[in-house]
C-alpha positions in Angstrom: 77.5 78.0 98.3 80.5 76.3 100.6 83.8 78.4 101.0 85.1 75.3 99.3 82.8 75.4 96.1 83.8 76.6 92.8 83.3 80.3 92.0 80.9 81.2 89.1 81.5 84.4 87.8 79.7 85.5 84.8 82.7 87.8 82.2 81.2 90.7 80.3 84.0 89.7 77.5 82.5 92.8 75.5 83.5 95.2 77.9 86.8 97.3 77.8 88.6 99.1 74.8 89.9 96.0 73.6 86.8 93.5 74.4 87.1 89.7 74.2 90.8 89.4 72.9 91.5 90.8 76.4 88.7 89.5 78.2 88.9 85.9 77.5 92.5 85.2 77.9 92.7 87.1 81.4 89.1 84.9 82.7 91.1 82.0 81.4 94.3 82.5 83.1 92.5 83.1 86.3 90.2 80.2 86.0 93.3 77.6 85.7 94.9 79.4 88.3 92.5 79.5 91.0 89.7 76.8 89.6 87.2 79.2 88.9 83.9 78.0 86.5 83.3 81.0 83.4 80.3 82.1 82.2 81.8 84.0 79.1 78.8 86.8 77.6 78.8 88.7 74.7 78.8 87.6 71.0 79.4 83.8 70.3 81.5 84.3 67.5 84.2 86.5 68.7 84.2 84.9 72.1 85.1 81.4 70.0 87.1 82.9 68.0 89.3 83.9 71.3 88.7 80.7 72.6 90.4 78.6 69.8 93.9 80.4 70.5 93.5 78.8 74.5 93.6 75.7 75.7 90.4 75.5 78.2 90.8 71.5 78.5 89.6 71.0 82.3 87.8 74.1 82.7 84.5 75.2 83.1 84.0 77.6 80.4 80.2 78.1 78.7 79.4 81.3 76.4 76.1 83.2 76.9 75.4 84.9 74.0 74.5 88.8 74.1 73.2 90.7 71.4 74.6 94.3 72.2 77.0 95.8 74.4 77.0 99.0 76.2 79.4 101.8 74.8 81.2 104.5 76.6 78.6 107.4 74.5 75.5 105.3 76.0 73.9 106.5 79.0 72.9 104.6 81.8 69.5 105.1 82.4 69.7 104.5 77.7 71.4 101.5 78.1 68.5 100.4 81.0 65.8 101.1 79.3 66.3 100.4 75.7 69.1 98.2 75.2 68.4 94.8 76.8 70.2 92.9 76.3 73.7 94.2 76.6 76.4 91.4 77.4 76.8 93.5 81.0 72.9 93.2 81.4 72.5 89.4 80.5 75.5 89.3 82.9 74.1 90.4 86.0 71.1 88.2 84.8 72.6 84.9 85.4 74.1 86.2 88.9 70.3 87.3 90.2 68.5 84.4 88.2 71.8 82.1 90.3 73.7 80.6 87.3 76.5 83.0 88.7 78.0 83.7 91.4 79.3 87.4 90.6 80.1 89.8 87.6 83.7 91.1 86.0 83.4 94.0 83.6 86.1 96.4 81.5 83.0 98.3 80.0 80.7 101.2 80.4 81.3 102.1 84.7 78.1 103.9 85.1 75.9 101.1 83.0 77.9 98.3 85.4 76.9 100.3 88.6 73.3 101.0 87.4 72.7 97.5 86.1 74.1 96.3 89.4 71.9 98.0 91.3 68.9 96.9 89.4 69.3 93.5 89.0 70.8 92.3 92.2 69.5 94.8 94.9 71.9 95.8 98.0 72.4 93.9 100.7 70.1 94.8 103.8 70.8 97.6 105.8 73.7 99.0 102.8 72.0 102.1 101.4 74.8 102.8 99.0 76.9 100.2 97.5 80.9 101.7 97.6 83.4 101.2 95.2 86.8 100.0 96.5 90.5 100.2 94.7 93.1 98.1 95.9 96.7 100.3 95.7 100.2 99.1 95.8 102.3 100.4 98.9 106.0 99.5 99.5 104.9 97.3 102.6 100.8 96.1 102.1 98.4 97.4 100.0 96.1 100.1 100.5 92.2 99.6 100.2 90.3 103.2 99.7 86.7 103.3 99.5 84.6 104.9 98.2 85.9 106.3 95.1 83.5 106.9 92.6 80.0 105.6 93.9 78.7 108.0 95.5 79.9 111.9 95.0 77.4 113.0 98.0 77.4 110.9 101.2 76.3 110.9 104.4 78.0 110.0 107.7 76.7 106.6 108.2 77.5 105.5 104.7 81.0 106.2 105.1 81.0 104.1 108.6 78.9 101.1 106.1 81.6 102.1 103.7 84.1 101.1 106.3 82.5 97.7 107.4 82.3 96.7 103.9 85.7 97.7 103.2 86.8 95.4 106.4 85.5 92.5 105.3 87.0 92.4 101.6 90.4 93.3 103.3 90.1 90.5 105.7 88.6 87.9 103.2 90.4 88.7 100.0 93.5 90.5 100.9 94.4 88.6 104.1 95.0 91.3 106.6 93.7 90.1 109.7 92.5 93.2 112.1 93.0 95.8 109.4 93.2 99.5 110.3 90.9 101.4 109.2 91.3 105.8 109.3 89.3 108.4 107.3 90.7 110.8 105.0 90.8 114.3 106.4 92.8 117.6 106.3 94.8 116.8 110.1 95.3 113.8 112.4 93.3 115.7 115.5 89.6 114.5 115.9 87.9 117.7 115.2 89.9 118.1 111.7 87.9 118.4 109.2 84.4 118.9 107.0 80.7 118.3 109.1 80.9 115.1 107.2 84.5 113.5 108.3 83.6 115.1 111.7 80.3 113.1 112.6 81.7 110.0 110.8 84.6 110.0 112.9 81.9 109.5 116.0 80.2 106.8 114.6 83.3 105.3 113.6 84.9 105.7 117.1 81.9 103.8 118.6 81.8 100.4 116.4 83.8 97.5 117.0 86.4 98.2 114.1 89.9 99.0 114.4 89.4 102.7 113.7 92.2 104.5 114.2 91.1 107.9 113.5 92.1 110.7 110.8 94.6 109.8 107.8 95.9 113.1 106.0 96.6 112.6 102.2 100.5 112.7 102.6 100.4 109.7 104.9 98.4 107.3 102.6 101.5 105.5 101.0 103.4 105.7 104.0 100.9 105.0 106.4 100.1 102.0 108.5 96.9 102.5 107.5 95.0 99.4 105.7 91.8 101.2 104.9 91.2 105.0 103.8 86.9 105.7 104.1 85.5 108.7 101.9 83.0 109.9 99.9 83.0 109.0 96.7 84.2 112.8 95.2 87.1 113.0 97.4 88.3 109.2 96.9 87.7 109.9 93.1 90.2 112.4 93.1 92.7 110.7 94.9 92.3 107.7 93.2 92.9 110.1 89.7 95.5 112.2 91.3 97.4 108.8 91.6 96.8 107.4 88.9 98.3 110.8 86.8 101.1 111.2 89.4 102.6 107.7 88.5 102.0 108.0 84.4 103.4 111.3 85.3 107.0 110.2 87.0 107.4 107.3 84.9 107.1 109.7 81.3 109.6 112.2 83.2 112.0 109.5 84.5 112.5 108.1 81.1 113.0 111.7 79.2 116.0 112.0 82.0 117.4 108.9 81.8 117.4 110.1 77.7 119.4 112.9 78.3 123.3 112.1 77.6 125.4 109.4 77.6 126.3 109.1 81.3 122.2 109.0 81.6 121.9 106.4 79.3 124.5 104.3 81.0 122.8 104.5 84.3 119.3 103.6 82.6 121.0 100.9 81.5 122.8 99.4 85.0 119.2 100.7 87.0 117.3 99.1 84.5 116.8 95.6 86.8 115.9 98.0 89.7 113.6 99.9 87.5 111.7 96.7 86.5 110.7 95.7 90.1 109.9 99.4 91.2 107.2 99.5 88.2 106.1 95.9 89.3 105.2 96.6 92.5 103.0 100.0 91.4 101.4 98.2 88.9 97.7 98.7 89.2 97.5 95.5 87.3 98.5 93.6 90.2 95.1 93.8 92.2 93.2 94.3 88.8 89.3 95.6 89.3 87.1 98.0 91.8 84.4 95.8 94.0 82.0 97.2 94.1 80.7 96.8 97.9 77.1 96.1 98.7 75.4 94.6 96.1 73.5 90.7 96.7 76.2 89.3 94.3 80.7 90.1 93.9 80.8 93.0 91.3 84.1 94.0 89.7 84.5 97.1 87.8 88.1 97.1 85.2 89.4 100.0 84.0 88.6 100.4 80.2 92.2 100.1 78.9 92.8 97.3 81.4 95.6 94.6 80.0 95.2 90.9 79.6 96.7 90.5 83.7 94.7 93.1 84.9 91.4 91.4 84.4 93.1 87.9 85.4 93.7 89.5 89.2 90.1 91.0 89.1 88.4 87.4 88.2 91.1 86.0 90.7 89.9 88.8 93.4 85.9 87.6 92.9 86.8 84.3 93.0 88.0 85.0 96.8 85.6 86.9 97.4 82.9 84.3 96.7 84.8 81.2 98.0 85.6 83.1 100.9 81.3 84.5 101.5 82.8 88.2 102.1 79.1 88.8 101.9 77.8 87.3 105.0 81.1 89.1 106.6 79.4 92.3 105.5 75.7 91.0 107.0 77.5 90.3 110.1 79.2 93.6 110.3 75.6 95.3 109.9 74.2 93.2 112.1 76.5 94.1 115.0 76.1 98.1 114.3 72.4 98.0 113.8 72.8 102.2 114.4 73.9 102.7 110.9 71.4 100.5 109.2 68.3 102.7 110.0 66.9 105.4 107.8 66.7 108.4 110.2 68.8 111.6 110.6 72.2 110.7 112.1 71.6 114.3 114.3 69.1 112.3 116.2 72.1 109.4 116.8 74.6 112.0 117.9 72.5 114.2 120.3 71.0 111.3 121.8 74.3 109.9 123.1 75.7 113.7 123.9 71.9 113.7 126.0 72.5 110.8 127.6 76.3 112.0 128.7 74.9 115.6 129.8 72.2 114.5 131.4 70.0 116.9 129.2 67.2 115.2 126.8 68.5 116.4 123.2 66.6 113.2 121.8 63.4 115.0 122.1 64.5 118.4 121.0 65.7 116.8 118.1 62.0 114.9 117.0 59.8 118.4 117.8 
């Protein structure tokens, strides 16, 4: 498909707490915005029921009836083996059977990662497909991956992490050169776990923009355009965030309760208040990508809102239009070191041999 052709992305319009009256007016939003072609999935019925209180004239918009839909109680490995034909399922179907171009779901996370992986495979030379947030900053946003994927990594999926994370900051966020650092407990290389330590090596050696180690305090306030972890760490940090900012806003309004004077300057503040909460709103950038996979994949929170899932389909539809794929192909393709399946000790002490003049290569294979 031409950067210039029109995205289809397949809508899991069952998925979410709040399913197609949510679902279907955010994909619908998006698609007039950024001409976008829908492939709506779930049940007929409700999905035309939502579609009757839109006006779709000029759009692409087809419904691909699903019989089931995969709930929050389900398991994964359930949901792949005995139900189907789940509206996230059929989904991913039309994106490997190419009558889509990628995949938006509010539902089930683990049944949209597994599904993912089975029907569309990972792009060669990614051994685990990251999940990426997008998070408002008072000058750009932040891009962290991985955040939930993968809770155990290794360091050469956190440097494939990064060159996945690259090319979805340069294609779909428009920051040319981005920054990339990894998250560890001090700025000085040496800081830091076994894991953060021989990333940081690998990392140093590609062509990327690496800048080194990025504590936690400097994320928001950081130069910083991409944060690489494992999936445990950027979990919490994506949580802690998340709980931080519900937190502040539920403790700013109790004081702003308190009195009359309080009240007053609620009141005056209130036009300042508005554009602070706009531009932390998570809504803004909408889903997770999920990085990796031979098709665009975008996870939604559950309780996401009707302009939350608009940004996410508006997201994939950059992402396809602009092939952030082959970006990703061509960033493996020029760090072939990463892409092969044998211990990264044998990477390191080969180039420490070389430098020393001692043959560590061997020791390493006896």
């Amino acid at each position: 498909m031409g950067t210039n052709s029109r995205p289809r992305i397949a809508i899991d319009a069952m998925g979410g707490d709040y399913g197609p009256q949510v679902m279907v007016p955010g994909a619908i939003q998006a698609a007039r915005r950024r001409d976008i072609a829908l492939r709506l999935v779930g049940n007929q019925e409700q999905i035309e029921q939502e579609l009757s209180r839109t006006m779709v004239d000029g759009l692409e918009v087809d419904i691909v009836h699903a019989d089931d839909v995969a709930k929050m109680g389900d398991k994964p490995s359930h949901i792949m083996r005995r139900k189907k034909d789940t509206s996230i399922q059929v989904a991913y179907k039309l994106v490997r059977e190419n009558d889509a171009d990628g995949v938006v779901s509010a539902g089930h996370t683990g049944a949209t990662l597994a599904c993912g992986m089975f029907a569309l495979g990972r792009i060669k030379g990614i051994e685990r497909p990251g999940l990426a947030t997008v998070l408002p900053r008072e000058n750009k946003p932040l891009l962290i991956i991985d955040v939930g994927a993968n809770v155990d990594s290794k360091p050469r999926h956190l440097v494939q992490f990064a060159i996945m994370a690259e090319a979805l900051a340069v294609n779909v966020l428009k920051t040319p050169e981005p920054q990339v650092g990894i998250l560890s407990i001090g700025e000085e290389q040496g800081k830091g776990n076994v894991l953060v330590n021989e990333a940081y090596g690998l990392l140093a050696r590609t062509s990327m923009n690496f800048v080194g180690n990025v504590e936690g305090r400097d994320i928001f306030q950081g130069d910083v355009d991409i944060v690489v972890c494992d999936g445990f760490v950027g979990n919490v940090v994506l949580k802690l965030s998340e709980g931080l900012g519900t937190a502040f806003s539920s403790m700013l309004r109790k004081e702003l309760g308190r009195g009359f004077w309080a009240k007053l300057g609620g009141m005056l503040a209130l036009p300042a208040l508005k554009r602070f909460r706009r531009r932390l709103d998570y809504e803004e950038y909408g889903g997770a990508p999920l990085l990796g996979l031979n098709g665009a994949s975008f996870v939604c929170h559950g309780s996401s809102g009707t302009r939350a899932i608009q940004s996410s389909v508006q997201m994939a539809g950059s992402y396809i239009r602009n092939r952030t794929n082959d970006d990703i192909r061509a960033g493996l393709e020029a760090h072939p070191e990463i892409t092969r399946f044998h211990r990264l000790k044998h990477i390191l002490h080969s180039s420490a041999g070389k430098g020393s003049g001692h043959n560590e290569e061997s020791q390493d294979e006896t």
